[in-house]
C-alpha positions as CSV (number, residue, x, y, z in Angstrom):
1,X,-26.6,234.4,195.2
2,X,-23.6,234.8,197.5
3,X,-26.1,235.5,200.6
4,X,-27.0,231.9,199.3
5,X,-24.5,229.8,200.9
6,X,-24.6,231.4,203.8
7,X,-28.4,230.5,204.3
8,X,-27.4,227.5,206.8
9,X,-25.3,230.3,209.1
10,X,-27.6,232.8,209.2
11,X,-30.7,230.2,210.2
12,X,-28.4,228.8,213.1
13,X,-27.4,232.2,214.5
14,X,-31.2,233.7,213.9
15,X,-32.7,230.5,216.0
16,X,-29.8,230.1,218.9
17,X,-30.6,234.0,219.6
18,X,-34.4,233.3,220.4
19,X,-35.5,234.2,223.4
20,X,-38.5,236.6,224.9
21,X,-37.2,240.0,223.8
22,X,-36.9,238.4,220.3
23,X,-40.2,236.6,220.1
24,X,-41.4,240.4,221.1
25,X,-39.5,242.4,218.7
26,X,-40.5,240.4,215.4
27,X,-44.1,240.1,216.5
28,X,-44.0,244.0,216.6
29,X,-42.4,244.5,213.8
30,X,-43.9,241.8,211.3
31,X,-47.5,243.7,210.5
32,X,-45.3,246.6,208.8
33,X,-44.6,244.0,206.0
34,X,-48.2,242.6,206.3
35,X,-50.3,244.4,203.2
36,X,-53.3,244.4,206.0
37,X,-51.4,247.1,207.4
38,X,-49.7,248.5,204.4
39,X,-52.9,249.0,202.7
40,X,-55.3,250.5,205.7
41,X,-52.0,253.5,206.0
42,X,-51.7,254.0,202.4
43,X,-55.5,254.8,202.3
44,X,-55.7,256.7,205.5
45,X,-53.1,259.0,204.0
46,X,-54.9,259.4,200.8
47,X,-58.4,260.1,202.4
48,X,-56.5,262.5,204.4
49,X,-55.0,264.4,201.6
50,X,-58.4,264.5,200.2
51,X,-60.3,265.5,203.7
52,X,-57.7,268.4,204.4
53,X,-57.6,269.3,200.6
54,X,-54.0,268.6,200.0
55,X,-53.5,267.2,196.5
56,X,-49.8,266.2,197.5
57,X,-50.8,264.3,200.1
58,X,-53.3,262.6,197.9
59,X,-51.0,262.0,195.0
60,X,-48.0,261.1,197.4
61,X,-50.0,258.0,198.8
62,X,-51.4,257.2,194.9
63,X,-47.8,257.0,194.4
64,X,-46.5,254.7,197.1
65,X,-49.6,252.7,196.9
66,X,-48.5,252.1,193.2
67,X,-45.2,251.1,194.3
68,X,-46.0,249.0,197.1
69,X,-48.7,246.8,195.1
70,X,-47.0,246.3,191.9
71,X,-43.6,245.3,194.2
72,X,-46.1,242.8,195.7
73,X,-47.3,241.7,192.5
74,X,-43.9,240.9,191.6
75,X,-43.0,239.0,194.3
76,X,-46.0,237.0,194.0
77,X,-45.0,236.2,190.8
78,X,-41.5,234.8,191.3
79,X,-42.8,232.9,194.3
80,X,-44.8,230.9,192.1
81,X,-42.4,230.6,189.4
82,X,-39.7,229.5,191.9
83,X,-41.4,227.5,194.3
84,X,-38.2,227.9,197.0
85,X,-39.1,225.2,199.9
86,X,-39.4,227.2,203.5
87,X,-36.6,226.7,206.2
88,X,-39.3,225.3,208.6
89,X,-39.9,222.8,206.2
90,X,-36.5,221.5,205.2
91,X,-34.0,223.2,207.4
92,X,-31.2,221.0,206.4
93,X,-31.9,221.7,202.4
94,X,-31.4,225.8,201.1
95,X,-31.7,224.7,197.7
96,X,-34.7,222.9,198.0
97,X,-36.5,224.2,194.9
98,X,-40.3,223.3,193.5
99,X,-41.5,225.3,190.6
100,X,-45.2,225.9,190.6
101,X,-45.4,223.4,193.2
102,X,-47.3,226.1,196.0
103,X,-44.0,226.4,197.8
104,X,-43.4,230.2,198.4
105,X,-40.5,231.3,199.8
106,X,-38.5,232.7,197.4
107,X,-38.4,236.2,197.7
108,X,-39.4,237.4,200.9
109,X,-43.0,238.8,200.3
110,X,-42.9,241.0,204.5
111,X,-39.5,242.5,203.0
112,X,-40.8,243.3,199.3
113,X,-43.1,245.2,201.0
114,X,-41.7,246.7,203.8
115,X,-38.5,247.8,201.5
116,X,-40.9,249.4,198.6
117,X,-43.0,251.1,201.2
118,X,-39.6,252.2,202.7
119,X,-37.9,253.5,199.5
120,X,-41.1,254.7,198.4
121,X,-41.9,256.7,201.8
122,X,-37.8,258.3,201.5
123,X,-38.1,259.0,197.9
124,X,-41.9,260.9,198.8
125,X,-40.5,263.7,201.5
126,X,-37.8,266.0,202.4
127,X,-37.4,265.2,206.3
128,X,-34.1,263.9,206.4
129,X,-35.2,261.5,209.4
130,X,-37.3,259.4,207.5
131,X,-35.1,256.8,205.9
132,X,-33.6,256.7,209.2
133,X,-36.9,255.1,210.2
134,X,-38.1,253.5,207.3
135,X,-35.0,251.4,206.5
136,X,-34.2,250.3,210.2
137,X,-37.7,249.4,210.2
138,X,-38.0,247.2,207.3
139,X,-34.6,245.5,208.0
140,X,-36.2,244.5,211.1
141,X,-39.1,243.0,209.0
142,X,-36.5,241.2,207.0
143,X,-35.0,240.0,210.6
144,X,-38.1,238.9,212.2
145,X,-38.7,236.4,209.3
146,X,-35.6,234.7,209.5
147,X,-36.0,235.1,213.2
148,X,-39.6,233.1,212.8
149,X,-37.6,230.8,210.7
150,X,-40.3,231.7,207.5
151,X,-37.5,232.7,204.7
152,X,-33.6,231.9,204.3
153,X,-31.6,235.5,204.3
154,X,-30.9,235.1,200.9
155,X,-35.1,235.2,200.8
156,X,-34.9,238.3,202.8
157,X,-32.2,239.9,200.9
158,X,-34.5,239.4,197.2
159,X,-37.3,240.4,198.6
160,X,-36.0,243.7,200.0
161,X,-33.4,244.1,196.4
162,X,-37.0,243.8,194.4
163,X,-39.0,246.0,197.1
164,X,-36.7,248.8,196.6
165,X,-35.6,248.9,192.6
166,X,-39.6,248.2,191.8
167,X,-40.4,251.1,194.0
168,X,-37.4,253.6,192.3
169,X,-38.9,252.9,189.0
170,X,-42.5,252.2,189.4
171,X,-42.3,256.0,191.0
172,X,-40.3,257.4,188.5
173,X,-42.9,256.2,185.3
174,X,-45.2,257.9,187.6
175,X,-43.8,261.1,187.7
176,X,-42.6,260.8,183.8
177,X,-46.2,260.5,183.2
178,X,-47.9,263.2,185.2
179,X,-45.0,265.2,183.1
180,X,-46.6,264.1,180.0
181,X,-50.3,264.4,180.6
182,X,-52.4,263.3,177.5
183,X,-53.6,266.1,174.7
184,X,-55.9,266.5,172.1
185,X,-54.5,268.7,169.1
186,X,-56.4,269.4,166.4
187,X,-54.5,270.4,163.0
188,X,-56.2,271.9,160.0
189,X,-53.8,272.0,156.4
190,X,-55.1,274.1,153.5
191,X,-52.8,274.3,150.1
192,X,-52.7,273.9,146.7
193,X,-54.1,270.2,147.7
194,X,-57.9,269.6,149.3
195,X,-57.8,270.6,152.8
196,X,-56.9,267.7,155.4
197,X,-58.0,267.8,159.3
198,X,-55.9,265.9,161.5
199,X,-55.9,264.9,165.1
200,X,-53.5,263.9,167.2
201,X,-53.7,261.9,171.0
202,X,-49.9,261.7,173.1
203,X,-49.3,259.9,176.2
């Protein structure tokens, strides 16, 4: 909400910096936001668990796939719900809001997903230099759609907030759950009373 009112400041400074090597560097690094590059990875990765037969491959991608999709889902969501006006579209109005009107910029959908992949990816290995990939990375995602004058900061700043707190906890009920795998217990009671047979499911 504070990133808010600086919306107008950040647009100036991210348009008066345009020039080739911009242009360049957010058409790079805009498809790692893109879910038509998300999701090609994220399967690649699990087909390769599966190919060299290594079931933490395979369940490490299942994971981040699950994070990255339902952080997506999200966002979709709120953009509807919001219905936040683009900057290309009113660049003199940040608070420009239309619920349920189509408008969709509100949160940044390229930094949802580049920020859960992100936190999802660090959270998924030991090597210490991967967050100081991953993050970089999707910051720059965040940058190149302000840069393309697509999203208001405060649009990039949501969108990577929701990315990385969807991802921390839709991995974590993961992991509770493979903890807790589902059984089938059969109990049998004999007493005084007829005998009872019971059975009992947990998830």
């Amino acid at each position: 909400g504070a990133l808010g009112l600086a919306d107008d400041w950040f647009r100036e400074r991210a348009v008066a910096s345009d020039g080739a090597a911009a242009r360049r560097l957010a058409r790079s690094v805009r498809p790692f936001g893109a879910p038509q590059v998300l999701g090609p990875a994220l399967l690649l990765g699990y087909l390769g668990g599966r190919a060299l037969d290594r079931p933490g491959l395979t369940a490490a991608s299942v994971r981040v796939t699950a994070a990255v999709v339902i952080a997506g889902a999200v966002a979709e969501a709120l953009k509807l719900a919001v219905g936040r006006v683009r900057p290309i579209d009113t660049p003199e109005e940040t608070d420009h809001f239309q619920p349920f009107s189509g408008h969709d910029s509100f949160p940044s959908g390229h930094a949802t997903l580049a920020f859960a992949a992100a936190t999802a990816l660090d959270r998924e290995t030991t090597a210490g230099w991967v967050q100081w990939v991953a993050y970089p990375l999707a910051g720059l995602v965040g940058w190149s759609r302000v840069h393309d004058d697509l999203h208001w900061a405060s649009d990039v700043a949501a969108g990577a907030a929701l990315g990385s707190w969807t991802a921390r906890k839709t991995e974590d009920a993961i992991r509770v759950r493979a903890e807790r795998p589902g059984r089938l217990g059969i109990r049998v009671e004999a007493g005084s009373s007829p005998m009872r047979l019971g059975a009992r499911f947990s998830f």
